[in-house]
Structure formats: C-alpha cells, structure tokens
C-alpha positions as a Python dict, from the first residue, in 0.01 Angstrom:
ca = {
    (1, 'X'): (0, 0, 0),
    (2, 'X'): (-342, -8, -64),
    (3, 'X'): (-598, 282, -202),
    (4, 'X'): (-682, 451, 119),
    (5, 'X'): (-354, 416, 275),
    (6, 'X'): (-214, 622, -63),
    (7, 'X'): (-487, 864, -37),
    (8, 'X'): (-427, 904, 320),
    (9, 'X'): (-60, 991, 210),
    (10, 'X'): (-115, 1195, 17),
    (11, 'X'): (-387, 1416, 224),
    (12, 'X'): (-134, 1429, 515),
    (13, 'X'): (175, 1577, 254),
    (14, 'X'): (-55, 1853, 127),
    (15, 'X'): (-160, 1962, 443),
    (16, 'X'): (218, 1987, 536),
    (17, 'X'): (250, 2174, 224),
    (18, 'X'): (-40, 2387, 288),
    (19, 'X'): (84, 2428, 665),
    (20, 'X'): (415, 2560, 515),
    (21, 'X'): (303, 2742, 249),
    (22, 'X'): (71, 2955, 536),
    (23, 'X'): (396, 3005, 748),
    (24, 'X'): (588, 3113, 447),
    (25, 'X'): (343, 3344, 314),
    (26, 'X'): (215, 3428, 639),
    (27, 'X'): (347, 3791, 686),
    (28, 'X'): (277, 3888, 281),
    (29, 'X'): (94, 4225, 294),
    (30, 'X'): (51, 4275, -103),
    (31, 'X'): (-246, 4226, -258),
    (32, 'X'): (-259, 4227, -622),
    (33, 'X'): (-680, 4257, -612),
    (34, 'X'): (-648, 4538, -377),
    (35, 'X'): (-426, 4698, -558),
    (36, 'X'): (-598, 4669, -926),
    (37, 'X'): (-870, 4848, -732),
    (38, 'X'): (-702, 5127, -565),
    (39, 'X'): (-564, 5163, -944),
    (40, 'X'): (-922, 5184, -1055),
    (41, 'X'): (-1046, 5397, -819),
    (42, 'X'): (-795, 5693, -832),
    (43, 'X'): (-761, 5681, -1185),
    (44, 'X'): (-738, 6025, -1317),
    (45, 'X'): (-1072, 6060, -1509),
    (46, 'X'): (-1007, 6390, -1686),
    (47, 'X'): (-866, 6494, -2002),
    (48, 'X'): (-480, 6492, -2040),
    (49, 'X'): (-460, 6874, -2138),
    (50, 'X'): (-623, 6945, -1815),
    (51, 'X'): (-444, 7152, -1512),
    (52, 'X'): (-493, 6924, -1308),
    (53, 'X'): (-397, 6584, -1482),
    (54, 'X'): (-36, 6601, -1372),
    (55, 'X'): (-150, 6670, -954),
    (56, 'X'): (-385, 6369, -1021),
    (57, 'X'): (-142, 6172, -1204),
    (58, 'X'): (117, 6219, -938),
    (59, 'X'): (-122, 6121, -674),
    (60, 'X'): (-191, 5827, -845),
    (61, 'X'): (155, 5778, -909),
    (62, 'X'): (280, 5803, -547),
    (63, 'X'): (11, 5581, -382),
    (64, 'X'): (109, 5328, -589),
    (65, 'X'): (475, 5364, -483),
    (66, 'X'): (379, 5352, -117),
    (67, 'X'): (168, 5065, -189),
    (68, 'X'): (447, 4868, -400),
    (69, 'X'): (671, 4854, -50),
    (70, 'X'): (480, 4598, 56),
    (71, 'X'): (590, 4443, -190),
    (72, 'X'): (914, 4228, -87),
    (73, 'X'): (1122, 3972, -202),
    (74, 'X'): (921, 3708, 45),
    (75, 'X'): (593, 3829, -114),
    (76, 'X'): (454, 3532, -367),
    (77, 'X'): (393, 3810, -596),
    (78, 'X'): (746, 3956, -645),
    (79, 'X'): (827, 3820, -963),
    (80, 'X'): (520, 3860, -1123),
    (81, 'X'): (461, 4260, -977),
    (82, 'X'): (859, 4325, -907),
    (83, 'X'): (912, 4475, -1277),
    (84, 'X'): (601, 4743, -1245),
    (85, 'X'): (723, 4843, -851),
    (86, 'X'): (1020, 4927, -1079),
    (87, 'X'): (857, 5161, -1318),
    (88, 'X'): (661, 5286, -1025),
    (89, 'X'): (986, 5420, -869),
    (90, 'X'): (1123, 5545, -1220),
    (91, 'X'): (853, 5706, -1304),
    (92, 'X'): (776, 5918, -948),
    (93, 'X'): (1155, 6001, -924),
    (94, 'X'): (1091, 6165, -1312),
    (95, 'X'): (775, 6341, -1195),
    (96, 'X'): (1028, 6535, -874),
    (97, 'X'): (1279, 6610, -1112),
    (98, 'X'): (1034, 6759, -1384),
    (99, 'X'): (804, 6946, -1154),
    (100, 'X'): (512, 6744, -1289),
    (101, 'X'): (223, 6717, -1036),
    (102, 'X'): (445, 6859, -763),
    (103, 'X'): (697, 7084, -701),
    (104, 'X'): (1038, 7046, -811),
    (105, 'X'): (1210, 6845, -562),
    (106, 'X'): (1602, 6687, -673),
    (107, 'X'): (1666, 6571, -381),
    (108, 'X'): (1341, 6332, -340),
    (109, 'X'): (1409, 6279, -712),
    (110, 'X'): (1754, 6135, -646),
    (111, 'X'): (1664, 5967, -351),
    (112, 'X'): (1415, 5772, -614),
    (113, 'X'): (1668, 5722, -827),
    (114, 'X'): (1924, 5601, -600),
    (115, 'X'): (1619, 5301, -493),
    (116, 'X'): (1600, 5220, -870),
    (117, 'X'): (1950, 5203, -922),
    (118, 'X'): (1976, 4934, -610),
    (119, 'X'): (1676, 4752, -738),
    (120, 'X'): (1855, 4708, -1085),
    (121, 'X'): (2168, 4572, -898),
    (122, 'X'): (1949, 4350, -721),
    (123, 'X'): (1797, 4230, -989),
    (124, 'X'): (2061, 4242, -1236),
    (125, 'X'): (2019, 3860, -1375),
    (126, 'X'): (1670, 3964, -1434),
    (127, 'X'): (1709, 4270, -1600),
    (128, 'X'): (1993, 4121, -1831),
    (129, 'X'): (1740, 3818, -1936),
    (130, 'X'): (1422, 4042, -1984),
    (131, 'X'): (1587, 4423, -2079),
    (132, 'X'): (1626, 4395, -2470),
    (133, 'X'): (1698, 4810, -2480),
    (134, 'X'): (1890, 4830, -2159),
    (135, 'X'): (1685, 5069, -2010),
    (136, 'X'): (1634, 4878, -1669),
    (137, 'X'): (2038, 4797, -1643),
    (138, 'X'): (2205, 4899, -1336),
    (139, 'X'): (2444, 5109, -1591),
    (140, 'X'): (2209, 5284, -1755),
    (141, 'X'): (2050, 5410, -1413),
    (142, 'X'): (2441, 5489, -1282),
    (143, 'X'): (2462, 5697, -1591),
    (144, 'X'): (2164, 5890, -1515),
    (145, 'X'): (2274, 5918, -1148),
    (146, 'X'): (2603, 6051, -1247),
    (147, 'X'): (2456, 6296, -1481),
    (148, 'X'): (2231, 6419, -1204),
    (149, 'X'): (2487, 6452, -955),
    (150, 'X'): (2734, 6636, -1189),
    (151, 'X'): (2465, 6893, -1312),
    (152, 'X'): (2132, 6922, -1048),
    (153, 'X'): (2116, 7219, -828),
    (154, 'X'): (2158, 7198, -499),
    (155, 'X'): (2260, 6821, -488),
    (156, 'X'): (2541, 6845, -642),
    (157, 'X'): (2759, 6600, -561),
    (158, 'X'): (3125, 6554, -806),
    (159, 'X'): (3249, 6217, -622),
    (160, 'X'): (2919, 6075, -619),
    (161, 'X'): (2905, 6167, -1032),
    (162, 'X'): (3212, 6044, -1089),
    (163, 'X'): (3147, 5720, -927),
    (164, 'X'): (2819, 5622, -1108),
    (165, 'X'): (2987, 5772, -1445),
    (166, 'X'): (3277, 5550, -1417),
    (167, 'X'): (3079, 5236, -1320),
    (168, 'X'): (2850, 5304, -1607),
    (169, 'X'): (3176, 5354, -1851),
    (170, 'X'): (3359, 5062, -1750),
    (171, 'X'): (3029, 4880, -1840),
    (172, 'X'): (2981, 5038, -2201),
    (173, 'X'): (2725, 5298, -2133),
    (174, 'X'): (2812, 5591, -2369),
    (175, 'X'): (2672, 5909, -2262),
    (176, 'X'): (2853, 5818, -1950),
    (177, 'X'): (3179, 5767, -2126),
    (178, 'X'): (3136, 6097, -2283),
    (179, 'X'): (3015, 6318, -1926),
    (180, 'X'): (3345, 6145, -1761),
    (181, 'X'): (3511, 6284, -2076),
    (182, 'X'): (3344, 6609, -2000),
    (183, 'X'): (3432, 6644, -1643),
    (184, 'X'): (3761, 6539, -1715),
    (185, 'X'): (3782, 6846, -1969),
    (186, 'X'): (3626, 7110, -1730),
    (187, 'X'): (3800, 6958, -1450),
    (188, 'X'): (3510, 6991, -1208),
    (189, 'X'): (3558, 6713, -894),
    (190, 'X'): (3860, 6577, -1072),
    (191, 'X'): (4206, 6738, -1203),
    (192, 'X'): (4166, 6849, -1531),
    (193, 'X'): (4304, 6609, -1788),
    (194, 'X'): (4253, 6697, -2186),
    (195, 'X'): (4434, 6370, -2319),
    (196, 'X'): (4213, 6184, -2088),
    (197, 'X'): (3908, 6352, -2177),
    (198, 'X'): (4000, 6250, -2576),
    (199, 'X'): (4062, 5890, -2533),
    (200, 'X'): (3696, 5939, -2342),
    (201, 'X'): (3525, 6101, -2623),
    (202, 'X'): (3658, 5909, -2945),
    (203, 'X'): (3541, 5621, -2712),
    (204, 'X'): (3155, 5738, -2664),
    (205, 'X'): (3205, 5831, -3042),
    (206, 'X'): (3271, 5497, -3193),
    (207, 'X'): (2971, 5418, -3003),
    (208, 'X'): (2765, 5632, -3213),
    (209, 'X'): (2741, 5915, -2940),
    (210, 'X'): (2685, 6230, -3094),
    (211, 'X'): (2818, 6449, -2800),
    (212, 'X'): (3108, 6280, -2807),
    (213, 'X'): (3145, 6377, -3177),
    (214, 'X'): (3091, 6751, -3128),
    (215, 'X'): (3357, 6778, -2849),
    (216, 'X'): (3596, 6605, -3078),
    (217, 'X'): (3537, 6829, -3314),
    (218, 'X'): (3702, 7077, -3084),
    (219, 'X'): (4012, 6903, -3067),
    (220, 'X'): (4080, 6866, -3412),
    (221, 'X'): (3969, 7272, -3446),
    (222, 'X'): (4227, 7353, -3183),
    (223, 'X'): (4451, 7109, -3112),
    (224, 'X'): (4367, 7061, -2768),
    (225, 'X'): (4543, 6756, -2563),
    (226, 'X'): (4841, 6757, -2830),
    (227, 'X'): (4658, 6644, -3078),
    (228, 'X'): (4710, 6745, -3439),
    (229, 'X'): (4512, 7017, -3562),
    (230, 'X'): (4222, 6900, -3939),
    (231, 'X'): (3979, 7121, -4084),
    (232, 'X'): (3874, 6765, -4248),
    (233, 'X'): (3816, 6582, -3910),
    (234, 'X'): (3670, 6861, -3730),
    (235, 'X'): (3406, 6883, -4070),
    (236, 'X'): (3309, 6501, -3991),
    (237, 'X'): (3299, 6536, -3680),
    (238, 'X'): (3029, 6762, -3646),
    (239, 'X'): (2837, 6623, -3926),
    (240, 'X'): (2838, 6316, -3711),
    (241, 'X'): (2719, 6521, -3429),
    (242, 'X'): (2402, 6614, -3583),
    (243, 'X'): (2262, 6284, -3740),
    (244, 'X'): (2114, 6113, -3431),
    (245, 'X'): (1740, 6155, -3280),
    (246, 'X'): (1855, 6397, -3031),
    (247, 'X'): (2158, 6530, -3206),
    (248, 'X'): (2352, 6850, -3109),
    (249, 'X'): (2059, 7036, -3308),
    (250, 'X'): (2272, 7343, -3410),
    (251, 'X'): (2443, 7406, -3778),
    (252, 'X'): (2680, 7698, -3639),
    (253, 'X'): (3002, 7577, -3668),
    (254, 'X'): (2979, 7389, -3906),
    (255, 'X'): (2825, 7699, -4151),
    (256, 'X'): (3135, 7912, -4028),
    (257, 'X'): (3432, 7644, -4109),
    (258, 'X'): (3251, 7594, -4470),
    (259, 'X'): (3178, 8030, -4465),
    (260, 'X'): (3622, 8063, -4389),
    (261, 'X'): (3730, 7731, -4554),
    (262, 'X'): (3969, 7739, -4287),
    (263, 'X'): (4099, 7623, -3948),
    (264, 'X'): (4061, 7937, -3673),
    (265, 'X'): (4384, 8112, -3579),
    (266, 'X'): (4281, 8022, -3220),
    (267, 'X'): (4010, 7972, -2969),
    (268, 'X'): (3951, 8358, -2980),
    (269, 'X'): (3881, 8383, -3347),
    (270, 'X'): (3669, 8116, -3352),
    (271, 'X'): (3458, 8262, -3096),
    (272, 'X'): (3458, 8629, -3283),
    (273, 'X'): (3315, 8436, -3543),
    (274, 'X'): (3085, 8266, -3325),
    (275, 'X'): (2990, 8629, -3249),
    (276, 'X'): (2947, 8740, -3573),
    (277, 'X'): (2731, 8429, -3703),
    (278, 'X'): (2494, 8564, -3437),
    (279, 'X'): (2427, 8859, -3523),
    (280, 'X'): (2336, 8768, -3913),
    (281, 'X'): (2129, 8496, -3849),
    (282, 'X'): (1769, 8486, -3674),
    (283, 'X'): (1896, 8422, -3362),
    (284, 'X'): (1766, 8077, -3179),
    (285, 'X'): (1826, 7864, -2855),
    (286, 'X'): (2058, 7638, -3001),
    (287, 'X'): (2299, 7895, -3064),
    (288, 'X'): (2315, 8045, -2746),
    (289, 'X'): (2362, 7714, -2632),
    (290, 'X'): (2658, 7678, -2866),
    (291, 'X'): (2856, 8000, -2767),
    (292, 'X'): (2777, 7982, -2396),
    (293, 'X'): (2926, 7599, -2367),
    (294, 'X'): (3235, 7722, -2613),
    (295, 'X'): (3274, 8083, -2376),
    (296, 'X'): (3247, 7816, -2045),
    (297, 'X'): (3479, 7531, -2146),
    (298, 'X'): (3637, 7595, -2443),
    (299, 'X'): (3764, 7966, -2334),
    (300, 'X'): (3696, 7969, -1936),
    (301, 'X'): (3587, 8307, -1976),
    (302, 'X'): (3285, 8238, -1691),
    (303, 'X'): (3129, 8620, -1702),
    (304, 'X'): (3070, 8597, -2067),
    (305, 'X'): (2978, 8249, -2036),
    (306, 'X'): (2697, 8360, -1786),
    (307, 'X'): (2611, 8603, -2008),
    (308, 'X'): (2497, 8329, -2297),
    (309, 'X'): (2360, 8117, -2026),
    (310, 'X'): (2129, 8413, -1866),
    (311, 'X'): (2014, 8540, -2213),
    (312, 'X'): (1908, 8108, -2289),
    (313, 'X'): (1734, 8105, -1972),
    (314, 'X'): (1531, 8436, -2091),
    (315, 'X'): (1438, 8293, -2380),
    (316, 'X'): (1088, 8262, -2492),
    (317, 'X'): (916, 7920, -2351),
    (318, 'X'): (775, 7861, -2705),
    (319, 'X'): (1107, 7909, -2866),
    (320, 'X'): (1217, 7633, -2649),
    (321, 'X'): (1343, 7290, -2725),
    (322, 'X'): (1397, 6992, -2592),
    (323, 'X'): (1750, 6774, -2726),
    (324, 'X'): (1769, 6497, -2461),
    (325, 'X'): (1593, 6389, -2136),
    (326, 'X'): (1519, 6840, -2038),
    (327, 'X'): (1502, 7156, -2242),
    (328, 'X'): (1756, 7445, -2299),
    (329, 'X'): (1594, 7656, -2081),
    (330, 'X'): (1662, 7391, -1786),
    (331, 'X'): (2008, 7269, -1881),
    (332, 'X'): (2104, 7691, -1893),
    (333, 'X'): (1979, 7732, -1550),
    (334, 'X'): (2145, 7463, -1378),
    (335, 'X'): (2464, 7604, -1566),
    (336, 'X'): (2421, 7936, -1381),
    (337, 'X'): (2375, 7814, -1069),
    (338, 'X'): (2711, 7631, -1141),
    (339, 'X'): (2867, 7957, -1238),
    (340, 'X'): (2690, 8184, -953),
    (341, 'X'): (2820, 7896, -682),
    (342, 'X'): (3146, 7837, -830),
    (343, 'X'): (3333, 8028, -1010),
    (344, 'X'): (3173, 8411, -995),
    (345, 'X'): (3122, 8670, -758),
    (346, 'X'): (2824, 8877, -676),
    (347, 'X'): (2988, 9169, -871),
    (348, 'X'): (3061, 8932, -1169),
    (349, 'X'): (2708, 8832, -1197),
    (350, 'X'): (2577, 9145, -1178),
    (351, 'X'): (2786, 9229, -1475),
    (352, 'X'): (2741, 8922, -1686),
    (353, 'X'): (2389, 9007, -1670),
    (354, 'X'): (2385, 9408, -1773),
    (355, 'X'): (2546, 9277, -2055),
    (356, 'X'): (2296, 9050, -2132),
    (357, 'X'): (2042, 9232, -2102),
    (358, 'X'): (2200, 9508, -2317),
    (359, 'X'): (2285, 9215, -2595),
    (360, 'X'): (1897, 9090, -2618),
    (361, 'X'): (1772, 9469, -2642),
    (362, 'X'): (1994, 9507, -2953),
    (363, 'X'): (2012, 9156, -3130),
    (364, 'X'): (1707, 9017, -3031),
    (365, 'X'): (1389, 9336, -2997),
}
C-alpha cells in the first residue's frame, strides 16, 4: 500500500471516529467552561462572618446542584466531574438539615441524602478504589440515613432506619452498629430486645465506638440483658467512653461510682444520685443530657425525661456544644418531639414542663 493510499486510510477511520464520537456525545449538555464561570460569577464575595454568607453560599450551592444534573453517565465528563456532583449533593442536603442559607427543611434534606446514598451504590467500585476514610461509601451514607430516619422530626420513618442501620452494620459501620443497638434497647420500630442490643454494643465497642462504651457501661451498672453486674467494667467502660474526638463529653457517672465506691442498689438510686450530683455541681448541658437519656431509656419514666429534655433545649445558646454531627440543643428537641408524638399526652407535657421550669428557677437563677 503505498503513502497516499495509507494516508487516505487513515483520514477515512478518523472521520468515522469523529462521526461517532459526535453521535455519542451528541446529546451531552455539561459544560465544564460554563460551569467554572457560573462558579466565578456567583461566588460569594463577602466576608464569612457576614449575615448573608450562608443565603449566598446556599445559592451558590444549589445552582451548582441543578447544574451538575446535566451531568450523566453518557456525559464525557462524568468521571472527571462525577466525584464533585457528589459533594455538591452532600453538601446542599447538610445546608436543609442545618438551616444554613435556608430554612430548615428534613424532608428536602433526606431527599438529598437518599440521591447520595444511590450515587455511592452506583459508584461503589469507585468509591472503594478512591475513598481512603470511607466517607463516600454507600455504608457510611446508610448510616447517616438511618440515623436521620430514627431521630428527624417529622420524617420519621423506624423501617426505613432500621433498614439503612442494618445494611450499614452488616458492612462494619459502627455508629450504625451501636443506633441498631439503641433501637433495639428502646424498642422503637422493633420489639425490644436487651441481649440483642448488648451483642450490638460490645460490637460498635471493639470498634473503638465510644457510644457503644457508655451504654455498656449500663449493663454492667445494672445488669440489664442477664448480664452479670462489675463496678470494674462499668469504671472502664466509661473511661473508654470519653477518650475519642467527640466522646460522650460528660464526667457524671463516672465522679459518682468513684464518690460511692459502689455498684447502685438499682436504676432508682442511681438516678437519685444523678439528682444529687446536679445540684452540687455548676450545672452544664452535658449533664442534662446525661439524666434525661438515663430518665428516657434507662428508667422509661417519659414525663421526667421531658422534663431534662425541655430544660436542655432552654439552655443558653452560648452554653451550647456540639459532640457529633449537631448540638445538644438540637438532639434535645428532636427528643421532645419524640416524647410529645409518642409516648405523652397534652396533660403530661404540660406537667413535665411546670416542673421544669420550677427546677431551672431554683438550680439554675
């Protein structure tokens, strides 16, 4: 074959390449230039301490997200833009959760979520090759999901939790091993189950969960589930509990076992001494926290547990913290919206909070 004839070849294969490569590409609407613009021109030019970063930052935010649908697995971007469409939905479903920008919406938040949680299925090989933390992983987002469903108001959803909990435990995830663990305990969605709920917990806790170690604490405190009563393990337990970067945060219990050198008679001493610790001690979040969770789950006494809940939610916003992915003042109100639409009546809530009330005007004025 000589030069031209070659030539010639080859001329009439790229233009069947080209040809093809027009029809394949033919109906791809994303366009990384336009969108490095649109990113320019709506950035939010304004200090980050401003009121009106976070509107402008959601803005931003969202137009990207409505922008990023056009991105799709035919697009010859994908690979190289699929990874920040991802963020893009993680990070708007974060700003509807938090109220940041917008108002509070959990159900457009969830929504979000739920699109994240397929994209990480879809591109699970991807994720597994390029995720060193996990924080991409289709469990990690099923643990979230499950946490959401078990605990958001007015999208509550128990099946749903339980589902995304369980797929995330049977793949390792930890905090979902211990909120299965949890709703096995409290029995909300599913029948209550204490020996369950153990095997759950010391689970999450040889994973280095500190949750996990502070409910196993109560176990060994009380014997709950049949299993044998230690001062000793309950001691190391909680220790445990309060090591990590977002431990339990609160020194309570474990000041009152060293204060009585003993195990409690029963759940209802420990919690008079719960009381008690209170009321010698400047008073903060984290032990409302404590004696509302122990009045809730540990007692099912669900007026005083309101009580604890409704004085946390009255706290001070600069008194405040945050231990996990929201702060005390959140996690308390989603608890009383739990109690107000599940277990208490009008009457009952109206009570719980006279006595709240009454509580902060003598312990805490």
């Amino acid at each position: 074959m000589t030069f031209l004839k070659k030539l010639k070849t080859l001329i009439i294969i790229f233009i069947i390449l080209l040809t093809h490569y027009d029809i394949l590409y033919a109906d791809d609407k994303f366009d990384p230039e336009l969108l490095r613009k649109m990113s320019f021109k709506t950035m939010c030019q304004m200090d980050r301490d401003s009121a009106d970063y976070d509107k402008c930052d959601f803005n931003f935010t969202l137009k990207h997200y409505e922008y990023f649908k056009k991105l799709t697995k035919s697009s010859m971007h994908y690979d190289k833009y699929k990874l920040e469409k991802y963020a893009v939905m993680g990070l708007l479903a974060s700003m509807y959760s938090n109220g940041l920008g917008v108002e509070k919406d959990y159900k457009k938040a969830l929504s979000l979520d739920e699109e994240v949680f397929n994209f990480s299925v879809d591109e699970s090989e991807y994720f597994k090759e390029k995720d060193y933390l996990n924080i991409y992983s289709s469990t990690s987002n099923a643990s979230r999901l499950g946490y959401s469903y078990k605990s958001w108001p007015g999208v509550r959803d128990y099946q749903k939790a339980f589902e995304y909990l369980t797929f995330a435990a049977d793949n390792g995830e930890p905090y979902a091993i211990n909120n299965l663990g949890y709703m096995y305990e409290e029995g909300r969605g599913i029948k209550k189950d204490l020996k369950k709920a153990f095997k759950l917990y010391k689970r999450a806790s040889l994973m280095g969960n500190h949750w996990s170690h502070s409910n196993l604490a109560k176990y060994y405190l009380f014997g709950y589930g049949g299993i044998n009563k230690s001062y000793t393990r309950s001691i190391n337990h909680i220790k445990l509990s309060l090591i990590e970067a977002y431990s339990v945060d609160n020194f309570a219990n474990l000041e009152i076992l060293f204060e009585k050198g003993r195990l409690p008679k029963d759940v209802n001493e420990f919690y008079s001494w719960l009381k008690e610790n209170l009321k010698k001690n400047k008073i903060s979040i984290s032990d409302i926290v404590n004696i509302a969770h122990f009045a809730n789950t540990r007692l099912s006494n669900y007026i005083d547990a309101y009580k604890w809940f409704y004085i946390c939610y009255k706290f001070p916003d600069e008194l405040d913290i945050k231990t996990g992915s929201e702060s005390e003042k959140v996690k308390c109100e989603w608890r009383l919206d739990i109690l107000e639409s599940e277990y208490l009546s009008n009457t009952d809530i109206e009570k719980a909070k006279i006595a709240a009330d009454e509580w902060k005007s003598k312990y805490m004025n």
